[in-house]
C-alpha angles and dihedrals in degrees: 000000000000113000109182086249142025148210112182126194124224101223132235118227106227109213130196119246091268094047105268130129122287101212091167086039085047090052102038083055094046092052092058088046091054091044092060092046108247132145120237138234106186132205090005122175095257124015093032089045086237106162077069099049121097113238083242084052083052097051086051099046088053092046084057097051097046083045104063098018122039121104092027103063134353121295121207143170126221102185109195116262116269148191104253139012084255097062092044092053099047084060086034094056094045085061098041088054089049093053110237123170094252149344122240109211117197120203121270106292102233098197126196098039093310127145119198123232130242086255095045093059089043098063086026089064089030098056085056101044099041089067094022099083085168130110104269138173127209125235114223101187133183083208082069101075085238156018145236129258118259088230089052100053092048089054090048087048094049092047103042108048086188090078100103090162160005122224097212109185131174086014125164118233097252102043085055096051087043091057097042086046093058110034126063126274080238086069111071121220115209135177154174133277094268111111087339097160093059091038082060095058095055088056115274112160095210140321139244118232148170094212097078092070085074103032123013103159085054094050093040093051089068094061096041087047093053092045094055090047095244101153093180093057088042085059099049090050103057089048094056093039083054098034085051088042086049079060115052088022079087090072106053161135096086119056091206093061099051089034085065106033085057092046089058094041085059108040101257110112136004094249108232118152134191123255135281077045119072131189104248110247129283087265098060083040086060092049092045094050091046092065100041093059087036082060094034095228093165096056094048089050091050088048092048098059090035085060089042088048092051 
């Protein structure tokens, strides 16, 4: 699969009521996904809970995935940062032997304070991508505490022909044209929700979100909007997908925590959450659903498929 472009969705993680995995949960979720045409990032750091899951839950959860979802839209893997190139490819080579799409890599996790050097991220890349032959895309995450250099991406680019993509997130204006400027066409450029329409215009190919859990028909208009050149829907989009974000935004940070409090408000998952995490109170659930019916979410999001059904 290669749609021009792509909204991928980063994957929840449905658990059962005492914490174990929900594989039907997980592939009744990936089918709606799929039916309103997103790609899929699965067992993710933030919003797929993925610093909790087991390698083994991993592999399954990318069996799933591949499962339900390859072939129709694309499949790929986010496995959680990590501390050493080591730790990142134990969780990598699960989803490689599952076949997945592709494999996002982050930058080296420091940890306690600790940037790492020029040299460090270069063994540390080069430790991966000298064993992962398969096709693979770099995070480049404000989350990090840092980013890399436009030169050293492009070297890293030149020398490993498995990089298909960078994940560029939180990323300034300039440091995004200065990267699509200098890399290949070959070589995608994807990023977050966050000023996405402009982001588009400088030449992203896609972005990877958490609000399509919640509502993917929403999400998904925007890009079919912008495609058909349908600036008014475009528009739209963008205003429900901020006025939702100026919503759940209140409970971060933590994408897992508000994903799946708005998946129980509106009647799409049970909520549970693995621990250190835990649902807000009834309380904050009331709040949250309040604004969503004062907003009529659910209504937007029904109209929204209707419209991609039809």
């Amino acid at each position: 699969m290669d749609p021009e472009l792509v909204m991928f969705c980063m994957v929840a993680t449905p658990f059962l009521e005492d914490g174990a995995l929900d594989e039907v949960g997980l592939r009744v979720h990936v089918r709606r996904l799929v039916g309103a045409g997103q790609g899929i990032y699965l067992g993710s750091g933030g919003a797929g809970e993925g610093h909790v899951l087991t390698v083994d839950e991993l592999r399954r959860i990318y069996d799933i995935g591949v499962q339900e979802a390859k072939g129709k839209v694309p499949v790929c893997a986010n496995p959680r940062e990590s501390r050493s190139a080591q730790a990142m490819y134990e969780v990598a080579k699960q989803a490689v032997d599952a076949d997945v799409d592709m494999v996002q890599l982050y930058q080296l996790d420091g940890g306690h304070g600790m940037i790492p050097t020029q040299i460090e991220q270069e063994a540390y890349f080069r430790e991966l991508l000298d064993e992962l032959k398969h096709p693979v895309a770099i995070s480049i995450h404000a989350l990090a505490g840092y980013r890399a250099t436009v030169p050293f991406l492009v070297d890293l680019c030149a020398r490993y022909s498995q990089i298909a993509a960078l994940n560029v997130m939180h990323p300034s204006n300039a440091y995004f044209m200065e990267l699509r400027d200098a890399l290949p066409a070959s070589v995608r450029l994807y990023t977050m929700s966050t000023n996405l329409v402009h982001v588009l215009t400088l030449g992203a190919s896609g972005a990877l979100l958490a609000e399509n859990n919640v509502i993917p028909n929403i999400c998904q208009s925007i890009f079919d909007a912008y495609e058909s050149g349908d600036l008014a829907a475009v528009s739209l989009g963008t205003q429900t997908l901020q006025r939702f974000d100026n919503i759940v935004y209140r409970w971060m940070p933590s994408t897992a925590r508000w994903v799946k409090m708005a998946m129980k408000v509106l009647g799409q998952g049970n909520g549970v959450l693995r621990p250190p995490y835990q649902l807000p109170g009834e309380d904050e659930q009331r709040k949250m659903a309040t604004a969503f019916a004062n907003m009529k979410i659910q209504d937007l999001e029904d109209r929204a498929m209707q419209r991609k059904l039809s």
